[in-house]
C-alpha positions as CSV (number, residue, x, y, z in Angstrom):
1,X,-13.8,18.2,-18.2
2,X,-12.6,18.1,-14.7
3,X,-8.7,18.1,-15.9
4,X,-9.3,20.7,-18.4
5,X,-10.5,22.7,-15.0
6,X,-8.1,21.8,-12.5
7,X,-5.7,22.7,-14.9
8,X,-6.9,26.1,-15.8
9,X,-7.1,26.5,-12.0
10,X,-3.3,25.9,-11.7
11,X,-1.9,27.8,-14.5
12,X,-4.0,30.7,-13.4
13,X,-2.0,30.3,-10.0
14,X,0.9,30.0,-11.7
15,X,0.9,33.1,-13.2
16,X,0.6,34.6,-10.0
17,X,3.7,33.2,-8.6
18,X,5.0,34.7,-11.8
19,X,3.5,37.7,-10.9
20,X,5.8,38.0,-7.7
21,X,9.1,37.1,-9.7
22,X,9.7,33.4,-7.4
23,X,10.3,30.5,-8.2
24,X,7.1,28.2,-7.1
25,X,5.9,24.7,-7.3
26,X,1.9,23.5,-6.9
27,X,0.3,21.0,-6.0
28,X,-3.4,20.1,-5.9
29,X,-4.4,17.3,-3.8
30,X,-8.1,16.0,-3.8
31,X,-10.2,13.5,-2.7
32,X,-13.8,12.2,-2.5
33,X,-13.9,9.8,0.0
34,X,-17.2,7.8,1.3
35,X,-16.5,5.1,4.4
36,X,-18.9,3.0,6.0
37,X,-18.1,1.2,9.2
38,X,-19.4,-1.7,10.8
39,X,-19.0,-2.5,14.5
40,X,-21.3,-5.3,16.0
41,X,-23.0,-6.3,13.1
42,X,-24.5,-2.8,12.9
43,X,-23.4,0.1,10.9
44,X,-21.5,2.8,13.4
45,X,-20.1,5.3,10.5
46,X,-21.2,6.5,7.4
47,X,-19.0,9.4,6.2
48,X,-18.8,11.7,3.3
49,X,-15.7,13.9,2.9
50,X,-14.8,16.1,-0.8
51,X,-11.7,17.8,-0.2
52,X,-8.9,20.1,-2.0
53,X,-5.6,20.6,-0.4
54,X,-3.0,23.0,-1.6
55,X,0.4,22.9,-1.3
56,X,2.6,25.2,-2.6
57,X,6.8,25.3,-2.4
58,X,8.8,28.0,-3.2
59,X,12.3,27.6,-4.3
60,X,15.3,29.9,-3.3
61,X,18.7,29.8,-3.2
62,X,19.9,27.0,-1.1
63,X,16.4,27.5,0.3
64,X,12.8,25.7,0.2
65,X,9.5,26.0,1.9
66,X,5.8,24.9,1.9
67,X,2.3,25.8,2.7
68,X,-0.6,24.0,2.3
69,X,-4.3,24.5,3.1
70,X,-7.1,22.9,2.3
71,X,-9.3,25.4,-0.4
72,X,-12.5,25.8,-1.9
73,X,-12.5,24.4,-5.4
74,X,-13.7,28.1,-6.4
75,X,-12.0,30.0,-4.1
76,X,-9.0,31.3,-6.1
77,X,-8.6,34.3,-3.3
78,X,-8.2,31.8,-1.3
79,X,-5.0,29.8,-3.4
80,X,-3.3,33.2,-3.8
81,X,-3.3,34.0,-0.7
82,X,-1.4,30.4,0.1
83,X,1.5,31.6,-2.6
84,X,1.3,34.9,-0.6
85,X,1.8,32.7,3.1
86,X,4.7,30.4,1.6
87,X,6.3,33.1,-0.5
88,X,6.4,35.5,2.4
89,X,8.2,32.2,4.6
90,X,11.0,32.3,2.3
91,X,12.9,34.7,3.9
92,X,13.1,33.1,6.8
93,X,14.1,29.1,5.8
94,X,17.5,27.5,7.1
95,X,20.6,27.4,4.2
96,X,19.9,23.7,2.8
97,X,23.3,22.1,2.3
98,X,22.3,21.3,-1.6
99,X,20.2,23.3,-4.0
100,X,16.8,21.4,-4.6
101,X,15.5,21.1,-8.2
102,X,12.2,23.1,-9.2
103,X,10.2,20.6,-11.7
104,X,10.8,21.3,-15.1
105,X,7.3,19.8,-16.8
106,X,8.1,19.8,-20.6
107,X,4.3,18.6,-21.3
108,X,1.4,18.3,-19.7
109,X,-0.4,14.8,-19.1
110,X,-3.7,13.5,-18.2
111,X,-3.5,10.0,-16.4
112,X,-6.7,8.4,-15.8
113,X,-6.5,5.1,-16.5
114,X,-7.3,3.5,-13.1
115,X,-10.3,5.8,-13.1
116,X,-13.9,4.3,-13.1
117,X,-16.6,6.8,-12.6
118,X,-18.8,4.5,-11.5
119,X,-17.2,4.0,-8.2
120,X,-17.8,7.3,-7.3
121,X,-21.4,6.9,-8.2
122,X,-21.7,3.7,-5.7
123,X,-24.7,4.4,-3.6
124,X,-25.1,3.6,-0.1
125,X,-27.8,0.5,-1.2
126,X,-25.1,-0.6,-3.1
127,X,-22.0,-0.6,-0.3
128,X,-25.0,-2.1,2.6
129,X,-26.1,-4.5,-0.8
130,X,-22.4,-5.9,-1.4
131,X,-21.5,-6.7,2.5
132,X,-24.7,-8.6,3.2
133,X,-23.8,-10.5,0.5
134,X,-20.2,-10.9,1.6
135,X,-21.5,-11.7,5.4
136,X,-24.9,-13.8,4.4
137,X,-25.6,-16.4,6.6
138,X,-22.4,-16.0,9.2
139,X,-23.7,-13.6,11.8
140,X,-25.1,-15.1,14.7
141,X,-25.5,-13.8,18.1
142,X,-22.0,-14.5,19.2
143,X,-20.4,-13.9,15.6
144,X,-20.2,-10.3,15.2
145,X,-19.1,-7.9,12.1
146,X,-16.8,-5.5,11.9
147,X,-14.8,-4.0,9.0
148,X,-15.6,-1.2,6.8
149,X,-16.4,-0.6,3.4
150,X,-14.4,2.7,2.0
151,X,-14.4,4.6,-1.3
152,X,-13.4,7.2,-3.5
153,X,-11.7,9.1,-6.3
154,X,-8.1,10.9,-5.3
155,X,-7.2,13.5,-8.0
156,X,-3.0,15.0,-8.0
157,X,-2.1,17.8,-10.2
158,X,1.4,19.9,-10.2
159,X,2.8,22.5,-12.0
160,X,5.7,24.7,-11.1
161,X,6.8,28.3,-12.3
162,X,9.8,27.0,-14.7
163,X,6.3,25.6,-18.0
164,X,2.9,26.2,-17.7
165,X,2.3,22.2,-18.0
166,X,0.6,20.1,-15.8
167,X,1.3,17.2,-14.4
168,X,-2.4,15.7,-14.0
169,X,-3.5,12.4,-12.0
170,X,-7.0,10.8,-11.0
171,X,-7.8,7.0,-9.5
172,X,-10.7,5.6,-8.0
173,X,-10.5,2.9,-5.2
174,X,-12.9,0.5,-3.1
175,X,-10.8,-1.1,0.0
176,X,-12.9,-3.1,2.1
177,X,-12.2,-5.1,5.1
178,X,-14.4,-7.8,6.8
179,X,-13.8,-9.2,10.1
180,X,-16.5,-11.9,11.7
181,X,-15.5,-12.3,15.1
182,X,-16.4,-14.7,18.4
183,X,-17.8,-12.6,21.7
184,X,-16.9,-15.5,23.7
185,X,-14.0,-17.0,22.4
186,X,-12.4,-14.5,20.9
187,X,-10.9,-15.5,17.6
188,X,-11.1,-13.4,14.7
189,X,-11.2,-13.8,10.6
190,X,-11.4,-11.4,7.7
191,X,-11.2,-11.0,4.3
192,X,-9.8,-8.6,2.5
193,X,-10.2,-6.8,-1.4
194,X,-8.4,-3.7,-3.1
195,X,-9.5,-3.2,-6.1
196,X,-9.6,0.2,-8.6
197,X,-12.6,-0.7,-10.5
198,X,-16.5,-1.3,-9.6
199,X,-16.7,-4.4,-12.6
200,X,-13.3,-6.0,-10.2
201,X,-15.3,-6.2,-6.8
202,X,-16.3,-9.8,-5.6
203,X,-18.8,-10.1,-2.9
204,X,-18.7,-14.2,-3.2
205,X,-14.9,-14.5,-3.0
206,X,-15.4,-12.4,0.2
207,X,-18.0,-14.7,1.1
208,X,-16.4,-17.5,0.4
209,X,-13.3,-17.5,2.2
210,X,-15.2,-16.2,4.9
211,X,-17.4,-19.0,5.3
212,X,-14.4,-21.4,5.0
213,X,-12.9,-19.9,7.7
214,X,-16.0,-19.7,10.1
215,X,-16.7,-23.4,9.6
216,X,-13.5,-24.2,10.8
217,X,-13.1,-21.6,13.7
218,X,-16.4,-23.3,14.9
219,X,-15.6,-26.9,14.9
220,X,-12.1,-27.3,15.2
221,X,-9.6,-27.6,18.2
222,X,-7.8,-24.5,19.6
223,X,-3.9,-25.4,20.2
224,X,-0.6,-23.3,21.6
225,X,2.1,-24.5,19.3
226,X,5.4,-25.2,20.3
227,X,8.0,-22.1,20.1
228,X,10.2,-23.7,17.4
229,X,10.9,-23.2,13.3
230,X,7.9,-24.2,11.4
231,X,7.0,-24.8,7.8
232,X,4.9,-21.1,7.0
233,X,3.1,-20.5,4.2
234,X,2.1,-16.7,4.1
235,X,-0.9,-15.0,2.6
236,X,-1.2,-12.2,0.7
237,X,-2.2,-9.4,3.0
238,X,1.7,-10.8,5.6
239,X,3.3,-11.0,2.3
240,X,2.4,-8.0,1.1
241,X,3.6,-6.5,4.5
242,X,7.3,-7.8,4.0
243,X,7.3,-6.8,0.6
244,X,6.5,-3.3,1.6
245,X,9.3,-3.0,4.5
246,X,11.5,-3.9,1.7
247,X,10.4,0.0,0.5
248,X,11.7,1.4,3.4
249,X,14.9,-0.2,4.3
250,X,16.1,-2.0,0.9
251,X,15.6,-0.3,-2.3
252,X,15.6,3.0,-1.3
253,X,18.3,4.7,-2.0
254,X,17.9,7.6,0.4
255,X,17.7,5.2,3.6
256,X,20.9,3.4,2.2
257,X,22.5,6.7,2.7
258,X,21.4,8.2,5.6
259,X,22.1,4.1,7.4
260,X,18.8,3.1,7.4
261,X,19.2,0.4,4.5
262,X,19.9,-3.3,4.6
263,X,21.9,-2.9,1.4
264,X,24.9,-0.8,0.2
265,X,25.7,0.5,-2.7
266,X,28.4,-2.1,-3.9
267,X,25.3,-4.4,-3.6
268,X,24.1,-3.4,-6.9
269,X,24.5,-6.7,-9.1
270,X,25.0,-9.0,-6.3
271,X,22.6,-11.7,-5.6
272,X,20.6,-10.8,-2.4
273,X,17.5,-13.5,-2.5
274,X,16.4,-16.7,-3.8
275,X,16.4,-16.6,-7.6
276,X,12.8,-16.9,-7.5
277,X,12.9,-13.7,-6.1
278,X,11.7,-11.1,-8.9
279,X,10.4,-7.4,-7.6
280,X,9.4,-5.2,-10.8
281,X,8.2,-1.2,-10.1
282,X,5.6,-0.7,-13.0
283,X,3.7,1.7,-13.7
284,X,1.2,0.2,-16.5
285,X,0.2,-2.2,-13.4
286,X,-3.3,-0.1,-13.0
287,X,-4.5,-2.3,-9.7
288,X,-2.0,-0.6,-8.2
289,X,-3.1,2.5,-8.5
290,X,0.2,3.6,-11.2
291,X,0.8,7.1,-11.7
292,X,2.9,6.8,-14.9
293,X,4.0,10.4,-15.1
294,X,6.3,11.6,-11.8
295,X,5.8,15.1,-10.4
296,X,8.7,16.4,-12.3
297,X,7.4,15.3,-15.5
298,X,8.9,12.4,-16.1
299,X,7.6,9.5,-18.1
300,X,8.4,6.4,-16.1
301,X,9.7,3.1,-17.3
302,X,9.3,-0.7,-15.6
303,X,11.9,-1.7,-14.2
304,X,13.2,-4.9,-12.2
305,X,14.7,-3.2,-8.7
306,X,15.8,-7.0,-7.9
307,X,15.8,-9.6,-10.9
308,X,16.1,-13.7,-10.1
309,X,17.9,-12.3,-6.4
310,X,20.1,-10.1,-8.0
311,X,20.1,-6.2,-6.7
312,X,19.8,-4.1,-9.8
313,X,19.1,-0.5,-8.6
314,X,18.0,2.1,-6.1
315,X,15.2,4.4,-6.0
316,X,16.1,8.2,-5.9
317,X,13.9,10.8,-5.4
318,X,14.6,14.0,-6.2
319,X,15.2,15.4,-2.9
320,X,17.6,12.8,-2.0
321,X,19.5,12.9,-6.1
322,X,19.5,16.3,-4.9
323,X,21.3,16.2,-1.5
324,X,23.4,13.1,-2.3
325,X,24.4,13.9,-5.7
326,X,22.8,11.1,-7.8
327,X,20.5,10.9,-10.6
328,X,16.6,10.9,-10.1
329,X,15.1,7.6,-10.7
330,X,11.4,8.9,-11.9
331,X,10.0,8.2,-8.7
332,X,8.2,11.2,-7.7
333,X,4.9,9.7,-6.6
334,X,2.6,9.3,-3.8
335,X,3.5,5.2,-4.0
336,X,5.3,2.6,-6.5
337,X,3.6,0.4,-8.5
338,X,5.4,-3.3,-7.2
339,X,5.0,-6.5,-8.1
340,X,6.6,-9.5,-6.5
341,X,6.4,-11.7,-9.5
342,X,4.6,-15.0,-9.1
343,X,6.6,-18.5,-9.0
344,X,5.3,-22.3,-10.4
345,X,2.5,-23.4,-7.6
346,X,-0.9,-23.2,-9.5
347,X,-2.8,-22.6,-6.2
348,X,-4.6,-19.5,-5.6
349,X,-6.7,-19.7,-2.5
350,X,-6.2,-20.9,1.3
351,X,-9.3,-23.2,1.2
352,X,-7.4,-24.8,-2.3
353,X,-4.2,-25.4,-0.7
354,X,-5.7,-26.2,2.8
355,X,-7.1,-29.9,0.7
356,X,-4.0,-30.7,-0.7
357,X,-1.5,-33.1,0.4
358,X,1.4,-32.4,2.7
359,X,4.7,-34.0,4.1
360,X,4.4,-32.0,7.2
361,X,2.5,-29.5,9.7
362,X,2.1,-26.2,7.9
363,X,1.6,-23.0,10.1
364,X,-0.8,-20.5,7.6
365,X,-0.1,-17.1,8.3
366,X,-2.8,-14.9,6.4
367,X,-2.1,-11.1,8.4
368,X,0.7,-9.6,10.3
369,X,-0.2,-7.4,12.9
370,X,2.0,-4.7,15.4
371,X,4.2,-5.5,12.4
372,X,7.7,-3.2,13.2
373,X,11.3,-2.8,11.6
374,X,13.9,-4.3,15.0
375,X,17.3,-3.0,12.5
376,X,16.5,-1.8,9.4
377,X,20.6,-2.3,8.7
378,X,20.1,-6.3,9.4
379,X,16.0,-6.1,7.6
380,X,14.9,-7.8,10.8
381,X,11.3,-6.9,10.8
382,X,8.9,-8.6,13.6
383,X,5.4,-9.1,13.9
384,X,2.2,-11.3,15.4
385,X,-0.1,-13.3,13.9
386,X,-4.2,-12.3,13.6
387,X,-6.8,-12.8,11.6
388,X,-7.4,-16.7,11.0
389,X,-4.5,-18.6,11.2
390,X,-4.2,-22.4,11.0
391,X,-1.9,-25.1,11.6
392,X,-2.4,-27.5,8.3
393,X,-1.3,-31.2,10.0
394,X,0.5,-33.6,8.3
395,X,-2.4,-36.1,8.3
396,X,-4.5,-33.6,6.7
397,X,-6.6,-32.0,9.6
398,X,-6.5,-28.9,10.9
399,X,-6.0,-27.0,14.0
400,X,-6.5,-23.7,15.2
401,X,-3.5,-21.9,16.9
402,X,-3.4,-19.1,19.3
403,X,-1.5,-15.9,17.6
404,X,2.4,-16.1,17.7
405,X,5.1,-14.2,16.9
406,X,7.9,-14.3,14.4
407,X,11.2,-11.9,14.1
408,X,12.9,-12.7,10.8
409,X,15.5,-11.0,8.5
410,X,13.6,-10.3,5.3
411,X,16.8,-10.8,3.6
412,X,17.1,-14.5,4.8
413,X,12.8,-14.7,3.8
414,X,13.2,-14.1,0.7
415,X,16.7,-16.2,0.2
416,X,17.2,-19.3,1.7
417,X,13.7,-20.1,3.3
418,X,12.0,-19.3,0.8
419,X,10.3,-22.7,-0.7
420,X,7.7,-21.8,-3.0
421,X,5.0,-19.2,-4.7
422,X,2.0,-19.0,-6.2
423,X,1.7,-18.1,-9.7
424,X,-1.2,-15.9,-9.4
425,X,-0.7,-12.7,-7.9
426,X,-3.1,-10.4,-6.5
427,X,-3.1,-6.7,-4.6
428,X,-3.2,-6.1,-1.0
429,X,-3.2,-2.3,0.3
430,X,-4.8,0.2,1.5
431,X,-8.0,2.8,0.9
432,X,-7.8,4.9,4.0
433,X,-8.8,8.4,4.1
434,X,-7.6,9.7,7.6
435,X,-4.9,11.7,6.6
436,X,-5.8,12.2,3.0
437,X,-6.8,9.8,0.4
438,X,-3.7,7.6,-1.1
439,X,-4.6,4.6,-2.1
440,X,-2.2,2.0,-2.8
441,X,-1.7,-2.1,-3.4
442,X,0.8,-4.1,-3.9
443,X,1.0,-7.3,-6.0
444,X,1.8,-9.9,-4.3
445,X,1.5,-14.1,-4.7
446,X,-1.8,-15.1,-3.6
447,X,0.2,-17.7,-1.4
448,X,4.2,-18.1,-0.2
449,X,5.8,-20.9,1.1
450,X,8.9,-20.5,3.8
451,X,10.8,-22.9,5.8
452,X,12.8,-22.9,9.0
453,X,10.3,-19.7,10.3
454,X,10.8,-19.3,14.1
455,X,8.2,-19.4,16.5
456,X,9.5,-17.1,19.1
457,X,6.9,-16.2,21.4
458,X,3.1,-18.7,21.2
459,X,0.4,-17.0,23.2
460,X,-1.7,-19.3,25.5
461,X,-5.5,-18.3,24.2
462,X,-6.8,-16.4,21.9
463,X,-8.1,-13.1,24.1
């Protein structure tokens, strides 16, 4: 079995590091990773990339450092002589101002769960099979394709110096990405699926909402709307994107520290959004990719981080229990396993809500774009518009605006203007390869409804 060797591999390495009486930690990081690319209705890349990285860290007093290379999976020389290069840095690493904790693995675990062998058989008939499929009938010689179809299997292993257990990890992903866009009048719409196994992708839900979408971008007026607060209702792929931010400068407890976080400590049991406001961190949720076992070897729990509005923890990695004198929370991985829990609207698709009826103009956002943090201390995040928005009208028509802009505190999002959301969830996230494969998704309400949203900046055309 391919565990059973990776493993062998790593204790074999360990026992080197043994070998030269140091305290070492390993990591083993691969990937197989297939992307095909579509630019003007026309394939433009077809790539193929199998990969091992390894990164080792060696622990002194007061004292860490790291090498990694990328290996041959047979090349054991090879890994040796990376404990040689980081062991032989040691020497030479800046006093820390805490002493970092070596994992201590007490047994070894094989998680493959969200691991389907047959994506990593998918053929290149079958990727060129499923976007025609997707795309049928919406090309023309002014709507073009773009997107990309990308795949793969990431595999993460550790072990450290202190057990000879292993810490073992392996997902497969699709991610693809559709975008049909106008030559000559510029607008664009995608679709979008994440899914971790071959029996979960859906060619006709891509086609579907594609084909909405077209129909509308080609017979419907264009409009600037007004900069002013509108009724928004958000789609998975913005929400998501909000969701996320609230990673980096809310729950974390290492940005709270450092000044980086919208919440303090004395938060913790305070109500800080709408009670419909539920955010659980679980690792049985195997669509996003969960690694239930941390790299220190520890079996990891669900948890609400914010429950009905109400702040209930912080996440601490160990570098940052470490250095700030805290307890690790188990959260040792490449990326959590969220879930903004759904609310009471049974609607799970734009074209769904799009035919009910409505008291008012609706601005639907479906993407955020050039999406930025303005003060993580306030959580006043900002971001465009792209990818198929529409203005829903009060008399039931619908009109297409030009991309606009919003700046909001995510805090105030997710309290007070928060209306409504869907009761189905689904993942939005990402299968990119670039700078090694990490795939992750976050579960999100297929639709969110938000009032009093500001309009700050309307842009006159689409281009």
């Amino acid at each position: 079995m391919r565990s059973q060797q990776v493993i062998e591999k790593l204790q074999g390495l360990r026992q080197y590091a043994l070998e030269q009486s140091e305290a070492v930690e390993i990591q083993w990081d691969a990937e197989d990773s297939h992307m095909v690319r579509y630019a003007n209705s026309a394939v433009s890349l077809n790539s193929h990339e199998d990969i091992t990285r390894l990164r080792v860290t060696v622990y002194g007093d007061h004292r860490q450092v790291s090498s990694s290379q990328v290996v041959d999976f047979d090349d054991m020389d090879g890994m040796k002589a990376c404990v040689d290069r980081a062991i032989g840095m040691l020497p030479f690493a800046s006093d820390m101002s805490y002493q970092p904790t070596i994992p201590d693995i007490a047994e070894t675990t094989i998680s493959e769960a969200s691991y389907d062998p047959q994506i990593a058989a998918l053929t290149n008939d079958e990727i060129l099979a499923f976007v025609s499929e997707a795309a049928k009938g919406l090309e023309t010689d002014d709507i073009l394709l773009s997107g990309n179809f990308s795949s793969g299997i990431t595999e993460r292993a550790v072990i450290s110096t202190k057990t000879p257990e292993v810490v073992y990890w392996r997902a497969s992903d699709v991610g693809v990405t559709l975008v049909l866009a106008s030559e000559k009048r510029k607008w664009e719409v995608n679709a979008e699926q994440f899914v971790a196994k071959k029996e979960d992708m859906d060619a006709k839900a891509l086609h579907d909402r594609l084909a909405w979408l077209v129909e509308l971008y080609n017979t419907k007026k264009e409009t600037r709307v007004p900069e002013q607060p509108y009724r928004v209702v958000f789609g998975p792929a913005a929400l998501a994107t909000f969701v996320e931010f609230l990673g980096w400068i809310g729950y974390s407890g290492d940005s709270m520290k450092r000044g980086y976080g919208m919440f303090q400590e004395d938060d913790i049991g305070k109500q800080v959004m709408s009670e419909q406001f539920t955010l659980m961190e679980d690792p049985a949720l195997l669509n996003t990719f969960a690694q239930p076992v941390d790299t220190y070897g520890r079996k990891r729990e669900k948890q609400a981080l914010i429950d009905r509005g109400v702040l209930k923890s912080f996440v601490w990695e160990q570098s940052s229990a470490d250095e700030f004198g805290k307890e690790a929370t188990g959260h040792d991985v490449s990326n959590l396993s969220i879930e903004l829990l759904g609310g009471d609207v049974d609607v799970k698709t734009i074209q769904a809500f799009a035919k009910l009826p409505r008291d008012r103009d609706i601005l639907y956002v479906p993407f955020m774009h050039y999406t930025n943090i303005v003060n993580p201390g306030e959580g006043l995040v900002t971001g465009t518009s792209r990818f198929g928005a529409l203005l829903l009208k009060q008399d039931g028509s619908i009109e297409l605006p030009y991309n606009v802009r919003f700046t909001e505190r995510i805090g105030r999002l997710f309290s007070e203007k928060l209306v409504w959301l869907a009761k189905e969830t689904v993942p939005y996230g990402s299968s990119s390869h670039y700078y090694g494969r990490d795939p992750y998704a976050t579960l999100v309400p297929a639709l969110a409804c938000f009032d009093d949203v500001m309009v700050e900046i309307s842009n006159e055309s689409f281009g």
